[in-house]
N, C-alpha and C positions, 0 to 999 in steps of 0.2 A: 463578377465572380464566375470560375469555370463549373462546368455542371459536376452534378457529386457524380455519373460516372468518371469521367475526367480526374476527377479530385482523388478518388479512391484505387483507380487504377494506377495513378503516378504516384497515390502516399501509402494504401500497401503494396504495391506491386501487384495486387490482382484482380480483374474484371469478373466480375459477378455478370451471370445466366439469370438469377430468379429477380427481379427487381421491387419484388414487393419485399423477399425477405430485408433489402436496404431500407425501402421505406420505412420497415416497422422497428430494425436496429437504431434507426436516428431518431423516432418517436418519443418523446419523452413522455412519461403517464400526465402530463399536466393538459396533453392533446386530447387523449383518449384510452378508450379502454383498452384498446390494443395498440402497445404501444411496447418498448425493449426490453420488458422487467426478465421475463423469459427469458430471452435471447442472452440476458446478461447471465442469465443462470448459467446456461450452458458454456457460456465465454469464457468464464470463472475456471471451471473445469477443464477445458478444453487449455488455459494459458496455464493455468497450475501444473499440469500434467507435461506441457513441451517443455516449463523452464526447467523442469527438475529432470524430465531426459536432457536436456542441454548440459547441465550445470554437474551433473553426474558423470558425464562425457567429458568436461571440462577442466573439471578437479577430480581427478583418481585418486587423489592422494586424504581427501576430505571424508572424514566422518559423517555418522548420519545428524548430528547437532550440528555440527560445522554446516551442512548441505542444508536443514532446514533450515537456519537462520539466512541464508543466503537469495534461497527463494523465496519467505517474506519479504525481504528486502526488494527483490525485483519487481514481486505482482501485488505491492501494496499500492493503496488507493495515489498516494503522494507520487511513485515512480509511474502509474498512468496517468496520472492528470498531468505529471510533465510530456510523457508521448503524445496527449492528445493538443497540449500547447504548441509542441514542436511542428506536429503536423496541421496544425491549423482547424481541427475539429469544431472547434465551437460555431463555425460560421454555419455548419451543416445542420445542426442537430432543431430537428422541430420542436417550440415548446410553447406552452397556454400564453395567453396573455399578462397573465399575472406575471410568472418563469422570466418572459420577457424584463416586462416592467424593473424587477429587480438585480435582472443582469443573469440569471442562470446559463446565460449563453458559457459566459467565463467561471462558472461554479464548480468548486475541484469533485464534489464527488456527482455531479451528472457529467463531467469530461470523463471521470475514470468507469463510472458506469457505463461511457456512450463507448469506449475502448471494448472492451467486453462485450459488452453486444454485437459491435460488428465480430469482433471472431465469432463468436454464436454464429452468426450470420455467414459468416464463411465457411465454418465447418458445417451447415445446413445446406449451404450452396454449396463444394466443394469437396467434403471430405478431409479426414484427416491429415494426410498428406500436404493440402495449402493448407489449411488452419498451423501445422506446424511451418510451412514456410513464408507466412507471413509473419507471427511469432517472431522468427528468427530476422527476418526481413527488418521490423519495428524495432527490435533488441538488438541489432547488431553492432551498434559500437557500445553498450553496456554487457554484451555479451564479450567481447572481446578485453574490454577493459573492471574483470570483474573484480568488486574492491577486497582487502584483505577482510579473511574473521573477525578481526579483533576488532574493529570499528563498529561492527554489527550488532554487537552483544548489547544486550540494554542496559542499563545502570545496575538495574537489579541484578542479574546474572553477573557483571563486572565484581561487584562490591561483594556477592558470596563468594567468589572465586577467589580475590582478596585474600579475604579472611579468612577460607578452609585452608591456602594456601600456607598459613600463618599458625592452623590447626587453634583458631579461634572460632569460636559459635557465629552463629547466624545470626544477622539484626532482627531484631523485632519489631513491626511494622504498626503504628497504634495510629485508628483514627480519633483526633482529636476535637474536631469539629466540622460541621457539616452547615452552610450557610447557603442563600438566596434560596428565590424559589424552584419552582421543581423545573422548569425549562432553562433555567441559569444559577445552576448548583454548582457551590463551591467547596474543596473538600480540603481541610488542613492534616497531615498526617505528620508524625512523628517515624522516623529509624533509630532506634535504640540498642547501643553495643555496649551492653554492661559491663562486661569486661574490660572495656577500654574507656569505661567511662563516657560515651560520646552519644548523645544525639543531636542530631538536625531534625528541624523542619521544613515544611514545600507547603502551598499549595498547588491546588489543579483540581481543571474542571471534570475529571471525575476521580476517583479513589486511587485507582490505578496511575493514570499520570502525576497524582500526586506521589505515591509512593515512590514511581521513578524519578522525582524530582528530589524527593528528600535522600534516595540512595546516592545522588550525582552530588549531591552537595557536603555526603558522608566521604563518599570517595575522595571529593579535592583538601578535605578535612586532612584525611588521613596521607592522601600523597605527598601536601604539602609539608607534616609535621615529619616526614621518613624525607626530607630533602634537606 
């Protein structure tokens, strides 16, 4: 395996001055008490902030709901943990024994946390300037190839849009039941369009995903009976 400066010079394009700040970006809390939870603080901010000067620059023609749903999409945990897969990150990141034992090497949300820390880490070492050019570095063929709106929108958001659309009321979202225990809860929800007579059920493992699962399955309801 090449050394992490090696690794990090060729996978963001930038060589780090301070070496400790690297050490402590790849630290997982299961090592020690100093360890990236910080670092990812500031990564957070530091990636939220270039994608939406990017994506601002890149769509002129986009609204401000248009542009937020856009950069959810890019700085969610799901689209870092594939950049930290592409570039091979898990081989680097230090973690407990335990972390080990159960594979945390490959664990989507310490790859997307280990993402975020190193910006941390580079906008510490650095300055704003590389922090946004690695940003762009890591992003640039999703920065180039950025997807349309209309895929982005969640079920929920699709299904009222729908129905305003139609100058029909809003679903009405009921929780119907709530199962297992409290670390593997499960949530059944109802979408109710009385107007139209129609509801579906979802579950999902919290309230929320349920409700977006019962809106997706109100939506194919209704697309398929307008075909």
């Amino acid at each position: 395996m090449i050394t992490v400066d090696k690794f990090l010079a060729n996978k963001l394009n930038y060589e780090f001055k301070n070496q400790a700040l690297v050490q402590e970006a790849l630290t997982h809390r299961s090592v020690s008490s100093r360890n990236n939870e910080r670092l990812e603080f500031l990564g957070d901010g530091a990636l939220n902030f270039v994608i939406a000067s990017e994506i601002y620059r890149l769509k002129p023609d986009y609204q401000e709901g248009q542009l937020s749903r856009l950069r959810a999409n890019l700085v969610r945990g799901v689209t870092l943990t594939e950049i930290a897969r592409e570039i091979g990150l898990g081989d680097y990141i230090k973690l407990g024994s335990g972390e080990l034992k159960s594979g945390g090497f490959d664990r989507d949300s310490i790859l997307a946390d280990a993402v975020e820390s190193l910006l941390g880490a580079v906008y510490l070492d650095g300055g704003f300037e590389h922090v946004q050019q690695v940003v762009c570095f890591l992003y640039k063929d999703r920065l180039e190839n950025l997807p349309a709106d209309e895929p982005l929108k969640d079920p929920k958001t699709r299904l009222q849009e729908y129905l305003q659309a139609r100058k029909l009321p809003v679903p009405e979202y009921i929780l119907l039941e709530t199962n297992g225990e409290a670390h593997k809860r499960e949530f059944v929800v109802s979408a109710k369009i009385d107007t139209l007579r129609l509801e579906t059920k979802a579950k999902g493992s919290s309230r929320r995903r349920a409700e977006q699962a019962a809106a997706t399955n109100a939506l194919r309801k209704l697309e398929t009976e307008t075909h």
